[in-house]
mmCIF file as Biopython writes it, N, C-alpha, C and O atoms, coordinates in Angstrom:
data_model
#
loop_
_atom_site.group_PDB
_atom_site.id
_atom_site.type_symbol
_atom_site.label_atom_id
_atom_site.label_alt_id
_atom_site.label_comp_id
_atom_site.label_asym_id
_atom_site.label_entity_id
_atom_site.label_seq_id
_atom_site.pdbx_PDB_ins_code
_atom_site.Cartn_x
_atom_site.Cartn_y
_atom_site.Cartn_z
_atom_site.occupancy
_atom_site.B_iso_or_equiv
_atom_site.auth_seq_id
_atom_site.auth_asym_id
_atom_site.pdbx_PDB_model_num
ATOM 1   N N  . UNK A ? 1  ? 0.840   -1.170 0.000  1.0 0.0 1  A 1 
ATOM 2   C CA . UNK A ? 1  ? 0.000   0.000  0.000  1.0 0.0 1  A 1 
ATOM 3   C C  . UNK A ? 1  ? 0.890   1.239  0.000  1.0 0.0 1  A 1 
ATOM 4   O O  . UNK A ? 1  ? 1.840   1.205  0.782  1.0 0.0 1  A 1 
ATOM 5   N N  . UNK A ? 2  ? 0.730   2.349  -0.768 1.0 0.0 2  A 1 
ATOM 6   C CA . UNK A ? 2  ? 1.178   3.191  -1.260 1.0 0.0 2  A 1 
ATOM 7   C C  . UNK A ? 2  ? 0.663   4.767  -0.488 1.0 0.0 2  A 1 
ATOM 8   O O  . UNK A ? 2  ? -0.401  5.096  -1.011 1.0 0.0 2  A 1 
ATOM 9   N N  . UNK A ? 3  ? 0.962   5.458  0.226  1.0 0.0 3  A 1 
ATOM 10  C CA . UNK A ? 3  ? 0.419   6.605  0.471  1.0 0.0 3  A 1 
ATOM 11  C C  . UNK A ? 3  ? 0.760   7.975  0.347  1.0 0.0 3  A 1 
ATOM 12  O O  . UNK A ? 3  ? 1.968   8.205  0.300  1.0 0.0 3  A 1 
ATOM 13  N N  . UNK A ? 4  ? -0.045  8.980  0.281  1.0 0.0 4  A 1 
ATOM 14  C CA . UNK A ? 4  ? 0.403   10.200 -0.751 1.0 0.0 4  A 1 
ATOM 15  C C  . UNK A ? 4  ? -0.200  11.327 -0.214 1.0 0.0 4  A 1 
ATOM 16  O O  . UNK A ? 4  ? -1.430  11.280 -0.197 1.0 0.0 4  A 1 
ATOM 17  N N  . UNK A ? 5  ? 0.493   12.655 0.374  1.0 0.0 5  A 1 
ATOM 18  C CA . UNK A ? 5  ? 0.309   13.215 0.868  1.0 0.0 5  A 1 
ATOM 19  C C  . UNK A ? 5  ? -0.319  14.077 -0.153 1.0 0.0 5  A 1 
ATOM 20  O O  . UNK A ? 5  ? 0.262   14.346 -1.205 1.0 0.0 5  A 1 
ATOM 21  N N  . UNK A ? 6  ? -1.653  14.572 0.178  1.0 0.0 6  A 1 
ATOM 22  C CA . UNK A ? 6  ? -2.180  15.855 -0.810 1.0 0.0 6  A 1 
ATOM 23  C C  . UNK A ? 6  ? -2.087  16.965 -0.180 1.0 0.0 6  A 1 
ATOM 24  O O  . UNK A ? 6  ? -1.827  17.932 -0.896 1.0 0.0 6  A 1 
ATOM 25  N N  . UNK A ? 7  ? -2.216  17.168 0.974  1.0 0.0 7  A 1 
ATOM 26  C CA . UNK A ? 7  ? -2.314  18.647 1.717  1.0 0.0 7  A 1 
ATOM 27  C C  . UNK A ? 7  ? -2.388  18.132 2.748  1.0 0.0 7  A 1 
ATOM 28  O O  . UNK A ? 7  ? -3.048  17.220 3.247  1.0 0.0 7  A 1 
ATOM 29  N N  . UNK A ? 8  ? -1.058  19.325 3.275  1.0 0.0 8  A 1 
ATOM 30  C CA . UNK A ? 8  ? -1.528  19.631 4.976  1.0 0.0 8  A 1 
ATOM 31  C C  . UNK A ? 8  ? -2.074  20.918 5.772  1.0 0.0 8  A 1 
ATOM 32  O O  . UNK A ? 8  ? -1.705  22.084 5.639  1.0 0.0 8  A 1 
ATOM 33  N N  . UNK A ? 9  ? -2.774  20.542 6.388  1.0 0.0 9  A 1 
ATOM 34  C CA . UNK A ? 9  ? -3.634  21.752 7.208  1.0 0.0 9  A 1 
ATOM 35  C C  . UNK A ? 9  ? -3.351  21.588 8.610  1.0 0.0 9  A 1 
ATOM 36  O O  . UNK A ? 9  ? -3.250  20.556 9.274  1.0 0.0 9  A 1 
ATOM 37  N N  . UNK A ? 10 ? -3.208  23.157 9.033  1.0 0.0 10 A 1 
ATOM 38  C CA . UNK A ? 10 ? -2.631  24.041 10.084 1.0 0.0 10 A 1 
ATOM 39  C C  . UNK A ? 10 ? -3.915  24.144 10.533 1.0 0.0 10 A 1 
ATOM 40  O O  . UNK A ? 10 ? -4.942  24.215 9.858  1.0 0.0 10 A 1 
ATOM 41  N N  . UNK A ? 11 ? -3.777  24.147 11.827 1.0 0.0 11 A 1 
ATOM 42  C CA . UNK A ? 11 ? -4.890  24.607 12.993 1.0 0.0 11 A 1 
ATOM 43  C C  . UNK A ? 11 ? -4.836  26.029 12.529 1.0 0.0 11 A 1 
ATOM 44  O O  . UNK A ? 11 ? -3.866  26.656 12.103 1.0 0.0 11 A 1 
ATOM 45  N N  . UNK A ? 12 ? -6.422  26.516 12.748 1.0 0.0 12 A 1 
ATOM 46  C CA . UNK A ? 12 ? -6.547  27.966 12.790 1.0 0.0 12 A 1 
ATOM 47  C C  . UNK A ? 12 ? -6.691  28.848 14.056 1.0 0.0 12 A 1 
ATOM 48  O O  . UNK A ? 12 ? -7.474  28.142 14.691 1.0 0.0 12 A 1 
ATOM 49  N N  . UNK A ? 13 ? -6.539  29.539 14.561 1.0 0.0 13 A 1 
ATOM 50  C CA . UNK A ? 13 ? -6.630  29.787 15.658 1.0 0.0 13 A 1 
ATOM 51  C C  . UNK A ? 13 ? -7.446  31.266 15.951 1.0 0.0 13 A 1 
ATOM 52  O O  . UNK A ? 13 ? -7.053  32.391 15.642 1.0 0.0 13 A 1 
ATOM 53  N N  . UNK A ? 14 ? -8.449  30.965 16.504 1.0 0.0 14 A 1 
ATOM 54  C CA . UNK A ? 14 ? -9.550  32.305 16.607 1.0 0.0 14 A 1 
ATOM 55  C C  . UNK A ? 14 ? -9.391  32.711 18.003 1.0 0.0 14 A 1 
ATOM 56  O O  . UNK A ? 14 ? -9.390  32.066 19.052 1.0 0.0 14 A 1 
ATOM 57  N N  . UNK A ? 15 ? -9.184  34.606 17.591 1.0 0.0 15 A 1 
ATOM 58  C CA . UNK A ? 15 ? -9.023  35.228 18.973 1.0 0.0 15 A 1 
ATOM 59  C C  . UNK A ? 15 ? -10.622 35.734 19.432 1.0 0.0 15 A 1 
ATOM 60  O O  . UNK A ? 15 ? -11.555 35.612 18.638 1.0 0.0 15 A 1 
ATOM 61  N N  . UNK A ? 16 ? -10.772 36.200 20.539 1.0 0.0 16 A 1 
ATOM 62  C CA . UNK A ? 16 ? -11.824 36.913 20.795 1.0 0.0 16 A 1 
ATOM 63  C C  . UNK A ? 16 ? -12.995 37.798 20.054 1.0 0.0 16 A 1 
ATOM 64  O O  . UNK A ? 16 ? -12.674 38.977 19.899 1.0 0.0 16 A 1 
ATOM 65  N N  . UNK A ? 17 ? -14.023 37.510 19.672 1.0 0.0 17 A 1 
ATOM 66  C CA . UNK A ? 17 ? -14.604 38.098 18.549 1.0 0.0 17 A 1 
ATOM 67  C C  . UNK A ? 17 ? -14.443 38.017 17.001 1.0 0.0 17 A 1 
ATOM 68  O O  . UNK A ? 17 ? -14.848 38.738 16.089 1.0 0.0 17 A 1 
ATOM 69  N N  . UNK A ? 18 ? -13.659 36.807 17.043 1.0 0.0 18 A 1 
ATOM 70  C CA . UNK A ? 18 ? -13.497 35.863 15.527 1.0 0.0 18 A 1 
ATOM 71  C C  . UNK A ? 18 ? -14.792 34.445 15.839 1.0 0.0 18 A 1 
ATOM 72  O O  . UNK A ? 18 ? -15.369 33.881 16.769 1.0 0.0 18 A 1 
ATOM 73  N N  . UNK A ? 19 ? -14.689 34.429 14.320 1.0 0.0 19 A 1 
ATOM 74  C CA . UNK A ? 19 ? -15.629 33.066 13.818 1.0 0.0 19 A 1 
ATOM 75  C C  . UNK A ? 19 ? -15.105 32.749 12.330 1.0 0.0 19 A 1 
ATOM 76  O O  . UNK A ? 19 ? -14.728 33.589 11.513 1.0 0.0 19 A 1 
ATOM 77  N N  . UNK A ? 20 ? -15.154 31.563 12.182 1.0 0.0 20 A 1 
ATOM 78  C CA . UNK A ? 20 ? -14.421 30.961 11.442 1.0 0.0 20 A 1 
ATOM 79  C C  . UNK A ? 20 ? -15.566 30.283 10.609 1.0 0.0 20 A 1 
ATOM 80  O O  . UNK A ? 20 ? -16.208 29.401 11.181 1.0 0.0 20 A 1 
ATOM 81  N N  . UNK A ? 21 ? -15.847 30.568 9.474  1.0 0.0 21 A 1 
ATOM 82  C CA . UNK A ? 21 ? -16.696 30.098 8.331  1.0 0.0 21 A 1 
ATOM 83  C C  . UNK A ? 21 ? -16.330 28.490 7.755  1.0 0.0 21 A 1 
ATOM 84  O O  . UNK A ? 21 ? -15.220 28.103 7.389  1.0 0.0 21 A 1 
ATOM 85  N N  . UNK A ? 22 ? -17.164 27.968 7.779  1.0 0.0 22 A 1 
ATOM 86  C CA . UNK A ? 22 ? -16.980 26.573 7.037  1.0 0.0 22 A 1 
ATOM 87  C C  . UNK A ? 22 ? -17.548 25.675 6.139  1.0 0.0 22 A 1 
ATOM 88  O O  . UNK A ? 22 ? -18.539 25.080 6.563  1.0 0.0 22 A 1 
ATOM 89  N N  . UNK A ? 23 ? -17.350 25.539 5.531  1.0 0.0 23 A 1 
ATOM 90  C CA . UNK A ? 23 ? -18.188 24.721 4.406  1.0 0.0 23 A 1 
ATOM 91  C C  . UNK A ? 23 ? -17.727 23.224 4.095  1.0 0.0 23 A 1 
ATOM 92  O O  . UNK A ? 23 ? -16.569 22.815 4.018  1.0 0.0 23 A 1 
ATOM 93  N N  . UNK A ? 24 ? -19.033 22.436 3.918  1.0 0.0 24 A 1 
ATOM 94  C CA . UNK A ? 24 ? -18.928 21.133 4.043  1.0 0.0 24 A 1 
ATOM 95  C C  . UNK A ? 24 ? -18.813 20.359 2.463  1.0 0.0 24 A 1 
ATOM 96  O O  . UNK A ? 24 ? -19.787 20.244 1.719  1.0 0.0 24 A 1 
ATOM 97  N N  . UNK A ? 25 ? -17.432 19.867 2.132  1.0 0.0 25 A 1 
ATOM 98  C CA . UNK A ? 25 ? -17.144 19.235 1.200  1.0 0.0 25 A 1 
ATOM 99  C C  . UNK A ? 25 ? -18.027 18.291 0.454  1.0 0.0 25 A 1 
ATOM 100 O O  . UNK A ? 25 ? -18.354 18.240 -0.732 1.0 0.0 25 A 1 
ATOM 101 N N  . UNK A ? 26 ? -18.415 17.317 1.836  1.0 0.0 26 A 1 
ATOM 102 C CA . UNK A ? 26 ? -19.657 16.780 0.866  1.0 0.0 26 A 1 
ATOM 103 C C  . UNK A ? 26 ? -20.414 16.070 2.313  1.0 0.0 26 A 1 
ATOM 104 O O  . UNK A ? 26 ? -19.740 16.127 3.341  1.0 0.0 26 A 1 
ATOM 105 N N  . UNK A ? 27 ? -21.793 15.415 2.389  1.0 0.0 27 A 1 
ATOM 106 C CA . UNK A ? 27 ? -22.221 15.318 3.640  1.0 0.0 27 A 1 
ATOM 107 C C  . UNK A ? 27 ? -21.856 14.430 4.504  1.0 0.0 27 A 1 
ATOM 108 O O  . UNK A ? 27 ? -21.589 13.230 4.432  1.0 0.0 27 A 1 
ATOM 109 N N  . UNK A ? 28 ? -21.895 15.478 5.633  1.0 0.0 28 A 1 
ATOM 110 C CA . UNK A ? 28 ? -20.707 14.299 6.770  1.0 0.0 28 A 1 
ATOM 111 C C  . UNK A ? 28 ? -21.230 15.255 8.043  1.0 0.0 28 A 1 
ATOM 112 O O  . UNK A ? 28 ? -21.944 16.238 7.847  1.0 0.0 28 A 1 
ATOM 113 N N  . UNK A ? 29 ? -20.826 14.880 9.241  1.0 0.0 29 A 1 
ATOM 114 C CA . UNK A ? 29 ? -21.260 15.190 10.477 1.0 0.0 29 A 1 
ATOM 115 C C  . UNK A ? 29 ? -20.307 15.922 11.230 1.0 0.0 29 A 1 
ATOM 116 O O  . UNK A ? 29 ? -19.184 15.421 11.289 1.0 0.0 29 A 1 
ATOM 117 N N  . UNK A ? 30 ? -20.534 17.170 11.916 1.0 0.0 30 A 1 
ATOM 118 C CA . UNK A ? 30 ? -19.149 18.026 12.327 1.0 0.0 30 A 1 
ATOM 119 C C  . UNK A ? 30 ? -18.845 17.663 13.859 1.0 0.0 30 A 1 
ATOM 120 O O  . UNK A ? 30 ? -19.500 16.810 14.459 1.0 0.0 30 A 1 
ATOM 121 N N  . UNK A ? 31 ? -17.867 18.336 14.396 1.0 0.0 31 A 1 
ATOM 122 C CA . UNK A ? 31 ? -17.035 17.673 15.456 1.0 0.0 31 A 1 
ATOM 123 C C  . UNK A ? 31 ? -18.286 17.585 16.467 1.0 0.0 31 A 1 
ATOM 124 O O  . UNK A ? 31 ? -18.330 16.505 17.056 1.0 0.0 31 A 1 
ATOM 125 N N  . UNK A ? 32 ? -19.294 18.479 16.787 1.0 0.0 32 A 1 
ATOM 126 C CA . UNK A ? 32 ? -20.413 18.581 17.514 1.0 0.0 32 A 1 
ATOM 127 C C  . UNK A ? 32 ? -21.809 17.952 17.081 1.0 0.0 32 A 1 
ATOM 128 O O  . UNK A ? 32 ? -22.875 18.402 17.501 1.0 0.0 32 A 1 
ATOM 129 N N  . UNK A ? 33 ? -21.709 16.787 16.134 1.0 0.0 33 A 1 
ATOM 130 C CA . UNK A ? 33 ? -22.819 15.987 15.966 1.0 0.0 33 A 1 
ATOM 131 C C  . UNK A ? 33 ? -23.417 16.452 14.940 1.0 0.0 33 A 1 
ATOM 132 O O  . UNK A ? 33 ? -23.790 15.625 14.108 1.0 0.0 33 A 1 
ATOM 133 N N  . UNK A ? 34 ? -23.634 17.623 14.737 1.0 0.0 34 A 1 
ATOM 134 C CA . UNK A ? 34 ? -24.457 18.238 13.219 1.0 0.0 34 A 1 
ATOM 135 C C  . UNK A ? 34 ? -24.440 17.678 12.168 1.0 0.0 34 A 1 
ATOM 136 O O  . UNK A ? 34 ? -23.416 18.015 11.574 1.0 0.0 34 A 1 
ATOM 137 N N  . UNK A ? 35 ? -25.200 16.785 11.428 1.0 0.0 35 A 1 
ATOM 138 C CA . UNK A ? 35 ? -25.332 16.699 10.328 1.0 0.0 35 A 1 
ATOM 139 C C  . UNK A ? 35 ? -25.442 17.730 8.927  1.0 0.0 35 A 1 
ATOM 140 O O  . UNK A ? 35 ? -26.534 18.286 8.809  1.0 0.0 35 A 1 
ATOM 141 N N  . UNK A ? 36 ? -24.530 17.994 7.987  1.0 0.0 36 A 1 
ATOM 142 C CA . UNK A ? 36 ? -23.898 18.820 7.513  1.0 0.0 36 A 1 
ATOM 143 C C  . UNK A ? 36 ? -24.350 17.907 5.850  1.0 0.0 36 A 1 
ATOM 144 O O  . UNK A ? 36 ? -24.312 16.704 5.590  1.0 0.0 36 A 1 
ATOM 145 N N  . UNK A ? 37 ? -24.745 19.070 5.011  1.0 0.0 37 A 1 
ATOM 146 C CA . UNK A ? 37 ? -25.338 18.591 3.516  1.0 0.0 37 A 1 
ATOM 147 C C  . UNK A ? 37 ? -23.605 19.006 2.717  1.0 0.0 37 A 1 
ATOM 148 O O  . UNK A ? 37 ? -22.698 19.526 3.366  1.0 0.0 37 A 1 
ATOM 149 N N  . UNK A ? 38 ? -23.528 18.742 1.686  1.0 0.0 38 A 1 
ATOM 150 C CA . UNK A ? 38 ? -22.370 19.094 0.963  1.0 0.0 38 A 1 
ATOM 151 C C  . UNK A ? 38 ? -22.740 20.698 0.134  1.0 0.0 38 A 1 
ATOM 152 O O  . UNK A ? 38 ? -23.695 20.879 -0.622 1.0 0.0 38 A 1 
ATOM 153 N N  . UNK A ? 39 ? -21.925 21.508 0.442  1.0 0.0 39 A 1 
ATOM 154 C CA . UNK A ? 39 ? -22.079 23.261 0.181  1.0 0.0 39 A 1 
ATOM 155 C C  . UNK A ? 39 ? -22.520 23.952 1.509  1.0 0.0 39 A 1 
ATOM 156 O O  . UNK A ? 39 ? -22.364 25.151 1.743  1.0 0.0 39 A 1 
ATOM 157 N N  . UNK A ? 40 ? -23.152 22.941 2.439  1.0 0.0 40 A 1 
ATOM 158 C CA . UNK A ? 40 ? -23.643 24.026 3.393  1.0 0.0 40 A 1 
ATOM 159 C C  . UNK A ? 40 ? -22.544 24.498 4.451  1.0 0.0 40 A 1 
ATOM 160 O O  . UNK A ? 40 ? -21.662 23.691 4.747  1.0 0.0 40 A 1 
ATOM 161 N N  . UNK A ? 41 ? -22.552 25.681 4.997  1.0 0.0 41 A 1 
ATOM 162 C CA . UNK A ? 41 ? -22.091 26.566 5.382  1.0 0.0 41 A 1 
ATOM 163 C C  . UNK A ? 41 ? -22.282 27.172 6.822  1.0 0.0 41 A 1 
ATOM 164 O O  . UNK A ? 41 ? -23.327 27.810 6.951  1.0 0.0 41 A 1 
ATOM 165 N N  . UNK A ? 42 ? -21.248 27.073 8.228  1.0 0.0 42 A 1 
ATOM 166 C CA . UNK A ? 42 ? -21.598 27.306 8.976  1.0 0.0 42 A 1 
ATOM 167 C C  . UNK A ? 42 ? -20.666 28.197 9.967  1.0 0.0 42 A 1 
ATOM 168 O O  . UNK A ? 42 ? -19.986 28.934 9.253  1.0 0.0 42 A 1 
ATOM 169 N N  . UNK A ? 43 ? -20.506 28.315 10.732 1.0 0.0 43 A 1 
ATOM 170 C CA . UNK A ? 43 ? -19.725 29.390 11.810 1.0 0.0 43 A 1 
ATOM 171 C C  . UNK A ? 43 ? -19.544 28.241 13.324 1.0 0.0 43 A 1 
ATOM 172 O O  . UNK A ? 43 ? -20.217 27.461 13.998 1.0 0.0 43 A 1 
ATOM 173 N N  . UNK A ? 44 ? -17.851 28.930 13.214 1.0 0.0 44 A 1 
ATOM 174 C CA . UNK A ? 44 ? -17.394 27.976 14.672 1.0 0.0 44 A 1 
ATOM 175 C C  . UNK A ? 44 ? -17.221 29.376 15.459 1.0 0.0 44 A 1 
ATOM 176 O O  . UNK A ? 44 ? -16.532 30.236 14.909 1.0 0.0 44 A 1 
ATOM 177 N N  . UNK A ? 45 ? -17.703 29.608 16.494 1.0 0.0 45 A 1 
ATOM 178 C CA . UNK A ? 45 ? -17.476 30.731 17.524 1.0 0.0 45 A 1 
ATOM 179 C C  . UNK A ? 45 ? -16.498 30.543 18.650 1.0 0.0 45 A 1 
ATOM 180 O O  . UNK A ? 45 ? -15.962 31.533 19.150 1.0 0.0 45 A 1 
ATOM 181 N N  . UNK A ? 46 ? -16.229 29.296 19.088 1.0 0.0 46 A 1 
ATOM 182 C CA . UNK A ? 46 ? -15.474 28.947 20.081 1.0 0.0 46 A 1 
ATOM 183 C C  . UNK A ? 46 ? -13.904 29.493 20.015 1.0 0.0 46 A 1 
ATOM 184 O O  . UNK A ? 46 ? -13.434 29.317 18.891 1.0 0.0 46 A 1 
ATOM 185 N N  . UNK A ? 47 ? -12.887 30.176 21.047 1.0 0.0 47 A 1 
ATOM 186 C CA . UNK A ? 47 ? -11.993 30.597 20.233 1.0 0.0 47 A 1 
ATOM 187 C C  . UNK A ? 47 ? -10.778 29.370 21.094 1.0 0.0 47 A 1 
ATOM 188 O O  . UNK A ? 47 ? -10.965 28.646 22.072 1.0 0.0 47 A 1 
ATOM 189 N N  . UNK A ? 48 ? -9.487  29.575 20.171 1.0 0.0 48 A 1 
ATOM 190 C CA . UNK A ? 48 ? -8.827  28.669 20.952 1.0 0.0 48 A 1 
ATOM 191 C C  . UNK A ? 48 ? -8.179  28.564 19.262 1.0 0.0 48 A 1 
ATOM 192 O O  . UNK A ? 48 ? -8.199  29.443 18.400 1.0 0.0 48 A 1 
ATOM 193 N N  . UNK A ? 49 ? -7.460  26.750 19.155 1.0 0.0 49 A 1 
ATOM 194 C CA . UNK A ? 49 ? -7.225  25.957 17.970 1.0 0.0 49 A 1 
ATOM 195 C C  . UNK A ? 49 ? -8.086  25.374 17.018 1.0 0.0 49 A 1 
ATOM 196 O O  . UNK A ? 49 ? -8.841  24.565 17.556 1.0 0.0 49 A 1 
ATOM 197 N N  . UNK A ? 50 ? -8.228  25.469 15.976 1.0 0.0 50 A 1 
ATOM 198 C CA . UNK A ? 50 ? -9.442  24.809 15.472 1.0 0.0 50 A 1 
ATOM 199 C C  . UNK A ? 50 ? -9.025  23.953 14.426 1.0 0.0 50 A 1 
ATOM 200 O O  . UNK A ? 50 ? -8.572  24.654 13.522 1.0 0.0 50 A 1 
ATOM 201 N N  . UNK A ? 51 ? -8.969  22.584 14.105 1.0 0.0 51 A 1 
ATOM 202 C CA . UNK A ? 51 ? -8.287  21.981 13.040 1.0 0.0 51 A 1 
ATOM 203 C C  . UNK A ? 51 ? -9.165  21.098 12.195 1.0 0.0 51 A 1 
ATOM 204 O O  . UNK A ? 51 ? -9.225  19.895 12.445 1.0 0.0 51 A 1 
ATOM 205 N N  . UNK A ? 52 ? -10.052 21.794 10.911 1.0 0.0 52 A 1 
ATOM 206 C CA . UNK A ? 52 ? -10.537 21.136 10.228 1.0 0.0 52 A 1 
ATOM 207 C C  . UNK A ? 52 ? -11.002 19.609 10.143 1.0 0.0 52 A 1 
ATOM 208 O O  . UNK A ? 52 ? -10.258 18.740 10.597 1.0 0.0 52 A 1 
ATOM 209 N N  . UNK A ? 53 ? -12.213 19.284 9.570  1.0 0.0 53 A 1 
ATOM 210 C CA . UNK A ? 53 ? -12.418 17.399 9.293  1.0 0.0 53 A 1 
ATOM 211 C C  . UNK A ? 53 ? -11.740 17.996 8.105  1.0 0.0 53 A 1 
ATOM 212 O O  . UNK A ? 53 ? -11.309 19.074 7.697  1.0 0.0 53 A 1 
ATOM 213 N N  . UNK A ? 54 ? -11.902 16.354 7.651  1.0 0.0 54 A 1 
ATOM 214 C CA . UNK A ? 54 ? -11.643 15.907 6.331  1.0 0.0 54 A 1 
ATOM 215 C C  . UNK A ? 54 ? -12.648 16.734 5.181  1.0 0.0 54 A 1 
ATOM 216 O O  . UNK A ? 54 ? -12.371 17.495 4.253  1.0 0.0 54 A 1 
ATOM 217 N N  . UNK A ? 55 ? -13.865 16.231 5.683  1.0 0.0 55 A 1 
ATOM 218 C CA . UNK A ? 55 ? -14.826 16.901 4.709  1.0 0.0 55 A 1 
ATOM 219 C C  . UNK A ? 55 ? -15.269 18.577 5.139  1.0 0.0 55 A 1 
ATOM 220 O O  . UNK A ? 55 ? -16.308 19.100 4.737  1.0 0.0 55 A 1 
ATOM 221 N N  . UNK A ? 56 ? -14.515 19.092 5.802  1.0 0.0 56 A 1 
ATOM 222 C CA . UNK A ? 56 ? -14.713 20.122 5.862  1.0 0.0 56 A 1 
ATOM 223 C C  . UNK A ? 56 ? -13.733 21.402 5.468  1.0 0.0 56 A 1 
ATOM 224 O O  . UNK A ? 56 ? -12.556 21.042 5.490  1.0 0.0 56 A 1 
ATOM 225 N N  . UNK A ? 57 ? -13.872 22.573 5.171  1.0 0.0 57 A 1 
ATOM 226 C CA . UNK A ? 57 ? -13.396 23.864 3.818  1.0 0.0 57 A 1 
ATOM 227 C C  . UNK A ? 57 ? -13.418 24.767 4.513  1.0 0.0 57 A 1 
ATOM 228 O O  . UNK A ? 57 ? -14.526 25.156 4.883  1.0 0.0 57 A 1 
ATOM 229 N N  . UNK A ? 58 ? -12.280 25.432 4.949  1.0 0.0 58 A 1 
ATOM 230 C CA . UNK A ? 58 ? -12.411 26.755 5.427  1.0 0.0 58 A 1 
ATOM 231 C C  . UNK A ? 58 ? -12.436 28.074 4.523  1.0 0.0 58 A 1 
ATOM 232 O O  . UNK A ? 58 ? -11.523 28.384 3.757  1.0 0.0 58 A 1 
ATOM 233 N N  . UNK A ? 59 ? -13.321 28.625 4.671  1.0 0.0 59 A 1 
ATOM 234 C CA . UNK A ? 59 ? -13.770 29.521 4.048  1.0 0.0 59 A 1 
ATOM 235 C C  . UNK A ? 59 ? -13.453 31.125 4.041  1.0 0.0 59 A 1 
ATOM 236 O O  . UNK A ? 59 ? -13.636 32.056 3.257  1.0 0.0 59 A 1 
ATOM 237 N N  . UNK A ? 60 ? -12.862 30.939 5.377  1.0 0.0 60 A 1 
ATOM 238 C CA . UNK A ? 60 ? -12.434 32.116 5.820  1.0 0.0 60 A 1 
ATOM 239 C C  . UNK A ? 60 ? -12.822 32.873 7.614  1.0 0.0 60 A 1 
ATOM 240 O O  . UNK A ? 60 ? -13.610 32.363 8.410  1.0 0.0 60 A 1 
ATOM 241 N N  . UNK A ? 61 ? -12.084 34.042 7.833  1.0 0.0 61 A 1 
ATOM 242 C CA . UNK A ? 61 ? -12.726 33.898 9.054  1.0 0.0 61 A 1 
ATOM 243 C C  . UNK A ? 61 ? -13.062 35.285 9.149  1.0 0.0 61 A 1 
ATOM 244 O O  . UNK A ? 61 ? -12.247 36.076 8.675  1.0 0.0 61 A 1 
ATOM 245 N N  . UNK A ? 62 ? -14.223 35.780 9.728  1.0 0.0 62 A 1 
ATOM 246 C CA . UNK A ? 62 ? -15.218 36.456 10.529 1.0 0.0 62 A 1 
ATOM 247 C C  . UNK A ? 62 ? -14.624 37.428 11.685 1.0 0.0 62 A 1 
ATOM 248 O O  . UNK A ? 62 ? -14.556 36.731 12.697 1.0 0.0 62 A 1 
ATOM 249 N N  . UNK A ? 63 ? -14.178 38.703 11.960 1.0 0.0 63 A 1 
ATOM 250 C CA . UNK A ? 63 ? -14.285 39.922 12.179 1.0 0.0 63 A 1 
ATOM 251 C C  . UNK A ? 63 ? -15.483 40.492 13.241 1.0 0.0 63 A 1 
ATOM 252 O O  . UNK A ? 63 ? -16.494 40.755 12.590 1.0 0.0 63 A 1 
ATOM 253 N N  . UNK A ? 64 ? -15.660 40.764 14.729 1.0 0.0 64 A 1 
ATOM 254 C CA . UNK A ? 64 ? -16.980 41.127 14.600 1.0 0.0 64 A 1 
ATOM 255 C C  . UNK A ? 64 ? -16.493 42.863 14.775 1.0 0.0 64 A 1 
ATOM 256 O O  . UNK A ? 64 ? -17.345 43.750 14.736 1.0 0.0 64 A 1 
#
């Protein structure tokens, strides 16, 4: 068996009054149980490290 690195992803890290946009690759369930459709689109508020699923796209992050 053969394995092949495509990308690596860095924790993001949100300060106080950040949110971090995300979009779901294709449907799959996020770290908090949510069932998630493929395109849909949601907000992590919690601040700290945040390190992507598999099926999940960061989109960018949120400013308040």
């Amino acid at each position: 068996m053969r394995l092949e690195v495509v990308e690596t992803v860095k924790p993001t890290v949100l300060k106080p009054n950040q949110a971090l946009r995300l979009i779901a690759r294709q449907n799959c369930t996020d770290r908090h149980g949510n069932r998630r459709r493929a395109g849909e689109e949601w907000l992590v508020r919690s601040e700290g490290a945040y390190l992507p699923g598999l099926d999940e796209e960061i989109s960018g992050i949120i400013n308040a």
